[in-house]
BALUM-288498 format. One record per atom (N, C-alpha, C): x, y, z. Coordinates in steps of 0.2 Angstrom, whole numbers, padded with zeros to 4 digits, always signed. Layout:
XYZ
...
This chain:
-0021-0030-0119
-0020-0030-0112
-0017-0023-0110
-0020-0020-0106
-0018-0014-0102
-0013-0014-0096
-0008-0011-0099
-0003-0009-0092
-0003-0003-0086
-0004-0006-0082
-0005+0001-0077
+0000+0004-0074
-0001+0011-0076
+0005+0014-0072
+0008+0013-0066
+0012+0010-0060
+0013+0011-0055
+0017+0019-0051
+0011+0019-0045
+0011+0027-0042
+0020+0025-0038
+0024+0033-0037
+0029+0032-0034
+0027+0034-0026
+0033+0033-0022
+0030+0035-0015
+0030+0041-0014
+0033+0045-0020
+0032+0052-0019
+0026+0054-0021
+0024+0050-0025
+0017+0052-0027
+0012+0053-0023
+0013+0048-0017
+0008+0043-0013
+0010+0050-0006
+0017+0051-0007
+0017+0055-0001
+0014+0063+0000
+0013+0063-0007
+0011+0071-0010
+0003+0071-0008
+0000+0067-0007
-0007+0066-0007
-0010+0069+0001
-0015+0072+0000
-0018+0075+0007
-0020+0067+0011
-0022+0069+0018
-0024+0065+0023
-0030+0063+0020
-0035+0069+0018
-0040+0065+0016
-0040+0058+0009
-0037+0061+0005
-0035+0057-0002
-0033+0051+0001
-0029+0051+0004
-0025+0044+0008
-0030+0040+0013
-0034+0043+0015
-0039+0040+0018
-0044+0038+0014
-0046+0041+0009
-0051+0040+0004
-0049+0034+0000
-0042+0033-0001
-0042+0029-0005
-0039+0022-0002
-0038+0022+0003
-0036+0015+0007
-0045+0016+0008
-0050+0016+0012
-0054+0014+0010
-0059+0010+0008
-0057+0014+0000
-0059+0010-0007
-0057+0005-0007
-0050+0004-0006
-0046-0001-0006
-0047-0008-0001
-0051-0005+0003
-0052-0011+0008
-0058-0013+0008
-0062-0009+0007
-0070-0012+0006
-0072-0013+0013
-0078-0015+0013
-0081-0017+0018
-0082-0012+0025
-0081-0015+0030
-0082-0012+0036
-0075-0007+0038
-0073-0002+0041
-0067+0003+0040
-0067+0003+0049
-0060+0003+0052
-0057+0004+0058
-0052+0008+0059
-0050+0013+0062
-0042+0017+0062
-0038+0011+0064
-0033+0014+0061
-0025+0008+0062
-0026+0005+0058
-0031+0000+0053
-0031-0004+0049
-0025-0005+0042
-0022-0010+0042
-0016-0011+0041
-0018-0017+0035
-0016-0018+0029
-0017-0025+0026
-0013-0028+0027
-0013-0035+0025
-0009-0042+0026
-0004-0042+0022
+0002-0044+0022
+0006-0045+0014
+0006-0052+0014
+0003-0050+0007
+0001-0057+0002
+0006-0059-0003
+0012-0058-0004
+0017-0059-0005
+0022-0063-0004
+0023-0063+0003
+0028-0070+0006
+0021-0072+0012
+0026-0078+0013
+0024-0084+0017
+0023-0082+0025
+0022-0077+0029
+0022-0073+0035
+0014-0069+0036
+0013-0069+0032
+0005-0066+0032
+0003-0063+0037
+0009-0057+0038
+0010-0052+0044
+0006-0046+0040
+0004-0042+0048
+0001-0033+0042
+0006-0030+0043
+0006-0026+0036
+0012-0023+0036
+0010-0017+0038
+0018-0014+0042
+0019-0007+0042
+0016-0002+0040
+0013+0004+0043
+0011+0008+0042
+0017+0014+0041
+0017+0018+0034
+0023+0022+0032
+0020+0029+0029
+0025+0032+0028
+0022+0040+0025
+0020+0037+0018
+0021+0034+0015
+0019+0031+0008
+0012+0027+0007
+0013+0023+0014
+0007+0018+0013
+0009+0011+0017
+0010+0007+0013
+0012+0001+0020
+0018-0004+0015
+0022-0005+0020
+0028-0010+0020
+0027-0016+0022
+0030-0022+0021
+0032-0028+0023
+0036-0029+0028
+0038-0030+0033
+0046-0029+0036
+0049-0034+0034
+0045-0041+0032
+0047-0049+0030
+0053-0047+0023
+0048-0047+0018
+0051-0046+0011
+0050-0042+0009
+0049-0033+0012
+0050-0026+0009
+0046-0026+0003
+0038-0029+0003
+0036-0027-0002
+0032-0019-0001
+0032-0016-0005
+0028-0008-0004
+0023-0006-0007
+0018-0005-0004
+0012-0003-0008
+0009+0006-0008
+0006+0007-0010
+0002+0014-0008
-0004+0013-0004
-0008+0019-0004
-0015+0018+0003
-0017+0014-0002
-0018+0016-0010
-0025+0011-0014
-0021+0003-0014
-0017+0000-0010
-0014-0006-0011
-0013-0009-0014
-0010-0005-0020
-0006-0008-0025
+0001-0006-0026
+0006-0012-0029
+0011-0009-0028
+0015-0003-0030
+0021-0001-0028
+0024+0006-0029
+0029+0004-0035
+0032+0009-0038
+0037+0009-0044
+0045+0005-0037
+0045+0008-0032
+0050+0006-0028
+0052+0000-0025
+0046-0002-0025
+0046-0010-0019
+0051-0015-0024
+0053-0017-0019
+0059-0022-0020
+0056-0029-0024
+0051-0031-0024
+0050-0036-0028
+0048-0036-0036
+0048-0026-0037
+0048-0027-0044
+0054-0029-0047
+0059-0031-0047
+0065-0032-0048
+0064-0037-0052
C-alpha cells in the first residue's frame, strides 16, 4: 500500500493562482463555475466549505483541505 504525502497550507499557499486554479479543477471534474466551493464530507452538515488562502475549510468540524481537495498535514481531523 502506498502512503501519500499530505501537502502543508504552506505548500498550498505557495502556489500561483494559476496552479490553484488548475488544480481545484482537476479536482472537481466536470463542468467548472467561479466561487465553486466543495461539500465537506466529513460531518453530518454537508455545508460547502469556506473558501481560504490554502484552499477550503469546514466552519462545522474544521476539516482543511487544499485546491486539489485532499486533505492538509494541518486539519483538525488528523488527530
Amino acid at each position: 500500500m502506498c502512503k501519500v504525502q499530505m501537502k502543508t497550507v504552506a505548500e498550498n499557499e505557495a502556489m500561483s493562482d494559476e496552479e490553484k486554479l488548475a488544480a481545484t479543477k482537476a479536482a472537481k471534474m466536470g463542468s467548472w463555475y467561479d466561487g465553486w466551493r466543495p461539500y465537506c464530507l466529513k460531518c453530518n452538515t454537508f455545508a460547502r466549505m469556506s473558501s481560504m488562502s490554502y484552499g477550503f475549510k469546514c466552519l462545522s468540524c474544521g476539516n482543511m483541505i487544499g485546491f486539489d481537495c485532499t486533505r492538509l498535514q494541518e486539519s483538525p481531523l488528523n488527530v
